[in-house]
N, C-alpha and C positions, 0 to 999 in steps of 0.2 A: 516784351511784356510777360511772356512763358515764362520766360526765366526769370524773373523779378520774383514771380508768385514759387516757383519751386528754390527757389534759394530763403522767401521768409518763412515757407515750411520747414526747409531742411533746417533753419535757426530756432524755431517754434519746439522741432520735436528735440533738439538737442538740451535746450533749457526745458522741458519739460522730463528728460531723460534725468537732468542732473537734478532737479527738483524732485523724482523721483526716489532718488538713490538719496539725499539728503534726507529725507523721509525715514527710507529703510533704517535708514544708521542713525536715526533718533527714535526711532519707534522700538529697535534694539535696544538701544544705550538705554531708555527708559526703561522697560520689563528687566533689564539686567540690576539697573540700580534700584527699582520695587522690589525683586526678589533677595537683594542683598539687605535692604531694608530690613523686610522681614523677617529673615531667617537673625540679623543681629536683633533683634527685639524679640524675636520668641527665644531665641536663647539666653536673652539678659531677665524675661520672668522668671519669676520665683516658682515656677513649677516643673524647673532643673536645680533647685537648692537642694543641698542635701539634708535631708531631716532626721536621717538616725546613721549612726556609724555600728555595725555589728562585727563582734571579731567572737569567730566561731572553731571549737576544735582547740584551744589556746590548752595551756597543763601548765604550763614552767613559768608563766610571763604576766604579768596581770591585763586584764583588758587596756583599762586606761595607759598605761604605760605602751603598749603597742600602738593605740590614738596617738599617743604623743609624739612616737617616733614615726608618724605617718605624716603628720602636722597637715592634716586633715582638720577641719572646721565644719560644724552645721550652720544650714545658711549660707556655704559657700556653693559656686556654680560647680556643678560637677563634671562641668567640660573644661572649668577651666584649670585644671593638674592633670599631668600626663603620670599615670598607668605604670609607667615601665621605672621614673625616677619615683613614685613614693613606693613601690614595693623593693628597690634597691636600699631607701633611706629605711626601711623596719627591717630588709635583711644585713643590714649592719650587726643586729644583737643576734650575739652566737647562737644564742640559744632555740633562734628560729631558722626554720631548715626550708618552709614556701611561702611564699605568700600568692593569693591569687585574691584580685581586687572586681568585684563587681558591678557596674551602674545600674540599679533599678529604676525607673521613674515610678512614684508614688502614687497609683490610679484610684487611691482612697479618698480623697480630698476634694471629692466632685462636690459641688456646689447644688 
């Protein structure tokens, strides 16, 4: 009869072990997929668009003409163009010797 009672304990604690652990690893996977959530909808608002494109220091080259070889957009998200490929596309024209690209976020705009 001892032994009856310690063997549906030792099955008790095992399924409550594995019920445990089942737990953990959804209680993970949720917070993981809420934070991914997040973080893609706060980057897909429009308070990472870019609202003004400034080209500062220029002499030889007209603004716009530098915009256009950036192919840069307002309104576009500003995480989504890498950095390193559109200052190589505006250092195509001889005529420019650096470019350095900067992301401001817009703190004006408070509501």
């Amino acid at each position: 009869m001892a032994q009856s009672k310690k063997i549906l304990k030792s099955k008790k604690s095992k399924i409550s072990k594995k019920k445990k652990k089942r737990l953990k690893i959804l209680k993970w996977t949720s917070l993981i997929a809420l934070i991914i959530v997040a973080i893609t909808l706060f980057l897909l608002s429009d308070m990472f668009n870019i609202k003004e494109i400034k080209v500062i220091n220029n002499s030889k080259i007209s603004s716009d003409e530098i915009i256009q070889l950036s192919t840069l957009q307002i309104d576009e998200n500003m995480f989504k163009f890498i950095k390193i490929r559109v200052e190589k596309k505006i250092k195509q024209n001889p005529y420019i010797e650096t470019v350095d690209i900067h992301r401001k976020l817009n703190r004006d705009n408070r509501n």
